[in-house]
C-alpha positions, -999 to 999 in steps of 0.1 A, spaced: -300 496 408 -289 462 427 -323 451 426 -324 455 389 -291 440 385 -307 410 406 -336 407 386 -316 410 354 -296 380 364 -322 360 375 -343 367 339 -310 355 323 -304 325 344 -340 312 338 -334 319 297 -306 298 301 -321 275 321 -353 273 298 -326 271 262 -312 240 281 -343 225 285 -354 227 250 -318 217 238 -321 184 260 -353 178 250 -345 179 215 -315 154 216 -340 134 234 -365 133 206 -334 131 181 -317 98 204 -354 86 206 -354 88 165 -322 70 161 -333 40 182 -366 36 164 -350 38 132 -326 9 140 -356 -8 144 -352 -37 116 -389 -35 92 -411 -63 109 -415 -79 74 -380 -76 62 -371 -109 42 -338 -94 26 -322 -115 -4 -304 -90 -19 -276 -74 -10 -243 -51 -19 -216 -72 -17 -197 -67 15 -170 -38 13 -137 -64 24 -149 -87 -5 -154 -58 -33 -126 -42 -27 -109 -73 -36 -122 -73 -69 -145 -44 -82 -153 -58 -111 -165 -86 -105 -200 -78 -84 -204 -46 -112 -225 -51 -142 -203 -44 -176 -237 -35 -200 -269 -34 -179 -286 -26 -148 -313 -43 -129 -330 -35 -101 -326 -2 -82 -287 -5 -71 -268 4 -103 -296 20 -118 -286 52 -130 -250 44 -135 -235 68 -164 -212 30 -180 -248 14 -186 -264 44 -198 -267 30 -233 -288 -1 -225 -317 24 -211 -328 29 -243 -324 -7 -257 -345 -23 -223 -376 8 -229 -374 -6 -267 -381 -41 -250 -405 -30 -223 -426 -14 -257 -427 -52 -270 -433 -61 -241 -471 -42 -237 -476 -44 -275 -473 -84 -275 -494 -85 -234 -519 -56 -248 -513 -47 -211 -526 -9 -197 -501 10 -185 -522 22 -156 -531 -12 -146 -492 -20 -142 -488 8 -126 -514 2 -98 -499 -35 -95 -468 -26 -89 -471 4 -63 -489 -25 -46 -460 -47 -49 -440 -18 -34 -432 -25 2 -424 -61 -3 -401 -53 -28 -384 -27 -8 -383 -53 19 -361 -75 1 -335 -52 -1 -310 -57 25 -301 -15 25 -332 9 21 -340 22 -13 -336 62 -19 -353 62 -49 -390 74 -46 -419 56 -50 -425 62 -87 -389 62 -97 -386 20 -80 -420 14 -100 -402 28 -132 -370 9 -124 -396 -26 -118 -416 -24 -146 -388 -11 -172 -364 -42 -159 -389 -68 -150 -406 -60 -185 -373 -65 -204 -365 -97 -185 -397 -112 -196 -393 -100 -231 -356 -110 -233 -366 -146 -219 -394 -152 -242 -370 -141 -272 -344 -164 -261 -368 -192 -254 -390 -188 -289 -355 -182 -310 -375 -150 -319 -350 -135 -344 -372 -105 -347 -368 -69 -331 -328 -69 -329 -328 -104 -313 -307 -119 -338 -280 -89 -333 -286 -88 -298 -280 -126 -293 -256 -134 -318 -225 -110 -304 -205 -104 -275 -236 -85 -254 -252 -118 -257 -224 -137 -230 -222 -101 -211 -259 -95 -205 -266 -129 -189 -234 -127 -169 -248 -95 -154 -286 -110 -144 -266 -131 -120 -247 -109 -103 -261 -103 -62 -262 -64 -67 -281 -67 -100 -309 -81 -94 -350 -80 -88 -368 -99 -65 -376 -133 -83 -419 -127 -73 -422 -98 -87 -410 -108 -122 -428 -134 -114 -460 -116 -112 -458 -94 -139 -455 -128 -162 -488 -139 -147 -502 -105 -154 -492 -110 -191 -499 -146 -198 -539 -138 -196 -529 -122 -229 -509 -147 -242 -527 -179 -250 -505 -195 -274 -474 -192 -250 -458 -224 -250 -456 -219 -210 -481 -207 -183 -450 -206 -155 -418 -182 -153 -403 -204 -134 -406 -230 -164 -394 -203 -185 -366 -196 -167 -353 -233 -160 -357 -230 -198 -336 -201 -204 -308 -210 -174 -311 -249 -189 -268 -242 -198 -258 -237 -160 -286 -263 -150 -262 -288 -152 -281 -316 -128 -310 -312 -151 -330 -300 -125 -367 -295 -124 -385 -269 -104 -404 -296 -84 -366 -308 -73 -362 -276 -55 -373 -280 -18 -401 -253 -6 -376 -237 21 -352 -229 -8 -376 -212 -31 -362 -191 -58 -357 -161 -45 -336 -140 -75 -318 -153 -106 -285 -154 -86 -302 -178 -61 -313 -196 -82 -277 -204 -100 -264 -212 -69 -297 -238 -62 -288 -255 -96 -251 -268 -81 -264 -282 -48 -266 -319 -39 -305 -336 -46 -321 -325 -8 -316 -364 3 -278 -357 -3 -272 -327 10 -246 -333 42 -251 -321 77 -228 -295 88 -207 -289 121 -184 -264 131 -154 -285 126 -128 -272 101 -117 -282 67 -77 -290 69 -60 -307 47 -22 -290 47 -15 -319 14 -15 -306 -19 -30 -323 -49 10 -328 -62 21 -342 -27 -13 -363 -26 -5 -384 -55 33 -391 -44 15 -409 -14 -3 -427 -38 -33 -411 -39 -51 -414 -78 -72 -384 -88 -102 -396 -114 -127 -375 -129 -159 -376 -115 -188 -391 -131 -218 -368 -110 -234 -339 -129 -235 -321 -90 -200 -303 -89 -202 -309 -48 -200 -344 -53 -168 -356 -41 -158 -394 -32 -123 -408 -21 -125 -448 -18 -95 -471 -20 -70 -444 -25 -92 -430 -56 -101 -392 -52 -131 -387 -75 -137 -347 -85 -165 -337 -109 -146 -323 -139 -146 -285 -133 -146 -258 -165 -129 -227 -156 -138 -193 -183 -134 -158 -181 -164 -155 -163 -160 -186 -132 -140 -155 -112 -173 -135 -111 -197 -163 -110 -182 -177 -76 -174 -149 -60 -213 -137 -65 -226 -170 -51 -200 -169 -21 -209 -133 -14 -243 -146 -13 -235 -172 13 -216 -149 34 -248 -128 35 -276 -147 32 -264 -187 37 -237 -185 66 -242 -215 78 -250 -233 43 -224 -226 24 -218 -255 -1 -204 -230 -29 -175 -219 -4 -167 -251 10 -160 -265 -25 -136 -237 -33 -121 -240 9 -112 -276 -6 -97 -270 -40 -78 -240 -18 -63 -266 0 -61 -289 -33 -39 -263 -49 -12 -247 -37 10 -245 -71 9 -245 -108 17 -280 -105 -9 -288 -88 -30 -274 -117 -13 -297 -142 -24 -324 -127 -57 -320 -126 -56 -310 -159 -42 -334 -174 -65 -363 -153 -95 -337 -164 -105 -324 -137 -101 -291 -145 -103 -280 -182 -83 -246 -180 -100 -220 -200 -86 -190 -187 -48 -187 -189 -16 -205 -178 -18 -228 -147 -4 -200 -127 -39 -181 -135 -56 -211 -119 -34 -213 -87 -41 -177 -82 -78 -177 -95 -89 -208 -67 -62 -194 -36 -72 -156 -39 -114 -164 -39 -114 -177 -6 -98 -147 9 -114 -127 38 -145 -152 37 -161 -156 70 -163 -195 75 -191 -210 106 -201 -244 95 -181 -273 75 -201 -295 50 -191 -328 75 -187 -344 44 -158 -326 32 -144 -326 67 -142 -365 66 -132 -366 31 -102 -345 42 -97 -366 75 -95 -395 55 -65 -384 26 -46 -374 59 -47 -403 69 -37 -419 33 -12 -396 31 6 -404 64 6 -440 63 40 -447 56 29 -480 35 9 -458 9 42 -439 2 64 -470 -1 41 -485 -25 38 -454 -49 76 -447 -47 77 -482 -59 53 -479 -86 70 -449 -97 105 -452 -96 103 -490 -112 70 -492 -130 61 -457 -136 66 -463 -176 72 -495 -205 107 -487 -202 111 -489 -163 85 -520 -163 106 -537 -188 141 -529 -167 130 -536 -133 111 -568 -149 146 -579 -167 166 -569 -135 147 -591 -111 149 -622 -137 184 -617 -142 186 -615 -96 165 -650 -99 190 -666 -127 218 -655 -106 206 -666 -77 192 -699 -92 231 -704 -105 245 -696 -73 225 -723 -53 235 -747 -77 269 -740 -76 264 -743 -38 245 -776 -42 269 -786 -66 299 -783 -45 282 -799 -14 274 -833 -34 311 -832 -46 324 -830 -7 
């Protein structure tokens, strides 16, 4: 019976033994797994991204579409349900005016598949059919929408579509980072469909979209301006490529910081002038002979969005160029109070569409909030260097309190000017009382 008992132990032992084995083994395998799926894809290019979680939370809204969805991120969102319908009526257009085959598309764009996927900064649930649904469906309406918009085509529910409130909305929403397709593959499918469309009044989509973004191309900006390394890569980067400086002005960058602890208010009692800029390039600030020179900036219910889009595109994908975010690190420092606003205003730098000035102080000091800054346009840095250095010269201060407190108005001008000729007469009179009185003695 002890012998039994022996064996019986043993058995058990070696069961136990062999269950570890296989457990170890397993979490092996499963560790093994993990670290190969960390692995980033060889070919990842990512461009588009979910804005990060510290800047959403700061303001949902802004980096969620309001009427519809593109790309594979907010597809399927219950709030933009109704535009499915509307974008399949366009996509129908769409292959009636191409005379594109459905299969054809279809084989295209499952070959298009892995780079697209690639250009998504988080990987894509959706299956393989269900992203060549989303791509042609959305890249088909963009194309459709675009030529509408570009011919004034008032047919098909173009003239309703584009003559109310979804007009603004829907064009506000194709710039925003987490609503968006990769720029080639809309790109492609145009090609795809020009073959059928000779009397197109453009062979290019990226003509076609200069044409249709010609509003925020406010430098006038031609593709051919755009260097090679900053090719378009989604309508978002593109918006953010119309407001940079031409390439031979764009300024080096250093990891110095931008501080300038003056406010626009406190600048100009140190003399400092504030002028509106003449540049069509919003970046392009001068200060020369105690002139600060700002491009004039127009401020709508939809700038809050806008820039925090393009900065949350900078954080993730332009770290260490980010031109939008050090313009708005500079008006942060610029503007401190509502006072501050009213001066710009009223020298028209800023034409306030949105509210009060205490929108606008709020608006510009809450955007650059949690943002991640690594490089300084060394621009901006010596701009700022140098109205410290205006500002705390005491000579700059004496001359505005001067200009202020005796010639700041007609009335003041026309005192100070009568007291200082009445000071000359009465000093005139008294030195020839004085003379007069030494010739007598």
């Amino acid at each position: 019976m002890a012998a039994s008992a022996s064996t019986a132990s043993q058995q058990k032992a070696a069961l136990n033994s062999s269950r570890d084995q296989n457990e170890n083994t397993n979490l092996a395998d499963e560790i093994k797994n993990m670290l190969e799926m960390s692995e980033p894809p060889s070919s990842a290019d990512f461009c588009i991204f979910r804005a990060p979680n510290h800047l959403r939370r700061l303001n949902e809204q802004a980096f969620t579409p309001e009427v519809i969805s593109i790309g594979p991120f907010h597809h399927g969102n219950k709030n933009l349900e109704s535009m499915e319908k509307f974008k399949v009526q366009y996509f129908k257009r769409f292959m009636q005016r191409t005379k594109l085959k459905v299969d054809n598309l279809v084989s295209n764009v499952k070959d298009w598949e892995g780079r697209v996927r690639s250009c998504y900064a988080e990987t894509i649930e959706h299956s393989s059919n269900d992203l060549a649904k989303i791509i042609l469906v959305d890249a088909s309406f963009i194309i459709e929408f675009f030529l509408r918009f570009s011919l004034r085509d008032e047919s098909h529910d173009y003239h309703r579509l584009l003559n109310s409130w979804l007009w603004t909305i829907i064009w506000s929403d194709l710039i925003l980072l987490e609503n968006q397709l990769p720029f080639f593959v809309i790109d492609k499918l145009f090609n795809l469909a020009i073959v059928s469309l000779p009397n197109l009044h453009t062979n290019s989509f990226v003509l076609l979209t200069f044409d249709c973004f010609r509003v925020a191309n406010g430098q006038k900006m031609s593709p051919n301006d755009i260097p090679d390394h900053l090719n378009i890569k989604h309508f978002a980067d593109l918006r953010r490529t119309f407001w940079l400086p031409p390439l031979q002005r764009i300024p080096q960058r250093s990891r110095l910081s931008i501080d300038n602890p003056y406010s626009a208010s406190k600048l100009q009692e140190a003399g400092v002038e504030f002028k509106v800029g003449s540049s069509k390039c919003l970046f392009d600030l001068k200060f020369k002979n105690g002139v600060l020179e700002l491009p004039c900036l127009k401020l709508e219910d939809t700038t809050e969005s806008l820039y925090r889009n393009l900065m949350a595109l900078e954080q993730c994908c332009y770290l260490n160029e980010a031109y939008v975010t050090d313009y708005i690190v500079f008006l942060d420092h610029l503007i401190n109070t509502p006072k501050d606003v009213d001066l710009l205003v009223q020298k028209g730098i800023i034409v306030n569409g949105i509210g009060d000035s205490n929108a606008v102080t709020c608006l510009i000091n809450n955007l650059n909030c949690r943002i991640v800054y690594h490089k300084t346009n060394i621009h901006y840095y010596q701009l700022c260097e140098d109205l410290k250095a205006f500002y705390e010269d005491p000579r700059h201060s004496w001359k505005a309190s001067l200009r202020r407190d005796y010639f700041g108005t007609p009335l003041k001008t026309a005192s100070t000017t009568a007291a200082v000729i009445l000071l000359v007469l009465t000093l005139i009179q008294s030195v020839c009382s004085i003379l007069s009185l030494l010739l007598k003695g």
